[in-house]
Legacy VTK file of the C-alpha trace (Angstrom):
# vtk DataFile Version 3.0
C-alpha trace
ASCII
DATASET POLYDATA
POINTS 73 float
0.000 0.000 0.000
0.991 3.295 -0.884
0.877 6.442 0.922
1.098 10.124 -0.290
1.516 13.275 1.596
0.396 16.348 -0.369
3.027 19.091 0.297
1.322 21.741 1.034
4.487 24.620 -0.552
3.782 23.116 -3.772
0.256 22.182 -3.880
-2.301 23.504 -6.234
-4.449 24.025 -3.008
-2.263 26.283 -1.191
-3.790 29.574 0.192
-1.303 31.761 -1.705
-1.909 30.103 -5.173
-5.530 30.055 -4.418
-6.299 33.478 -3.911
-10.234 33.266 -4.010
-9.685 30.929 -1.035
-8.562 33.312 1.158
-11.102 35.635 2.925
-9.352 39.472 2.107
-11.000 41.963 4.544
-12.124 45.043 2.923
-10.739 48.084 5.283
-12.206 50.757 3.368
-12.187 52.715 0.244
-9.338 54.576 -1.804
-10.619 58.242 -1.805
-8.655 58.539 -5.503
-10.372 55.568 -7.410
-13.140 54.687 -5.176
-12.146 50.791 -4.729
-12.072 48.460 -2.222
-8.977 48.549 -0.188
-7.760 45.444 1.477
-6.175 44.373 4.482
-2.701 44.262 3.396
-2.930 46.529 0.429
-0.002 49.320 0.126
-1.975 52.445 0.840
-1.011 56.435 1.520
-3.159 58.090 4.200
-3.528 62.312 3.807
-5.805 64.093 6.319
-7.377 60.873 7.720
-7.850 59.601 3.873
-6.582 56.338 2.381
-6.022 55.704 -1.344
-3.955 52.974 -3.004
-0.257 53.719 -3.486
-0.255 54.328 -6.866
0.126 57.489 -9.278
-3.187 57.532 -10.689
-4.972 57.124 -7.373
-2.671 59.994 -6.047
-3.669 62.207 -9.224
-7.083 61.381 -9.274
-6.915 62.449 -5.084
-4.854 65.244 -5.923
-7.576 66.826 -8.519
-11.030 65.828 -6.300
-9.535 68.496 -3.758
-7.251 70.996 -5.494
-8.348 73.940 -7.950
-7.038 73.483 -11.652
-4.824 76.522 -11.996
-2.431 78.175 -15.121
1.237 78.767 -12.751
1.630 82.491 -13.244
-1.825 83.672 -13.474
LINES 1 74
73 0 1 2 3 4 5 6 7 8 9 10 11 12 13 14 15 16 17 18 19 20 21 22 23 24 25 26 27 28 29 30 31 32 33 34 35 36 37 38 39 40 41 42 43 44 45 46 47 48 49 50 51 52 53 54 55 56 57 58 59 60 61 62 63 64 65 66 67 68 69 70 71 72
């Protein structure tokens, strides 16, 4: 009789290959894009906000609260 233990690093079952399988607790929204942000999930946090760490969430923060503007003018 033979006997096989599944290894669970190189399983097609393991949690980090299975990503639906893993609950991912929503911790709010990114102020820039409006999605879901995740336990876990890089994030920058101005006045009390969170969006996602990346440019266009920053640019699409940056223009919901500043004033479009010509330098100079």
């Amino acid at each position: 009789m033979t006997t096989s233990v599944e290894n669970p690093i190189i399983s097609d079952r393991h949690p980090i290959r299975d990503r639906e399988s893993v609950f991912l607790r929503v911790v709010g929204y990114c102020t820039g894009c409006g999605e879901e942000i995740y336990e876990g999930d890089d994030i920058i946090e101005i006045a009390g906000e969170m969006i996602h760490e990346s440019r266009e969430c920053a640019f699409d923060y940056c223009a919901e609260i500043g004033f479009a503007k010509t330098a100079g003018e």
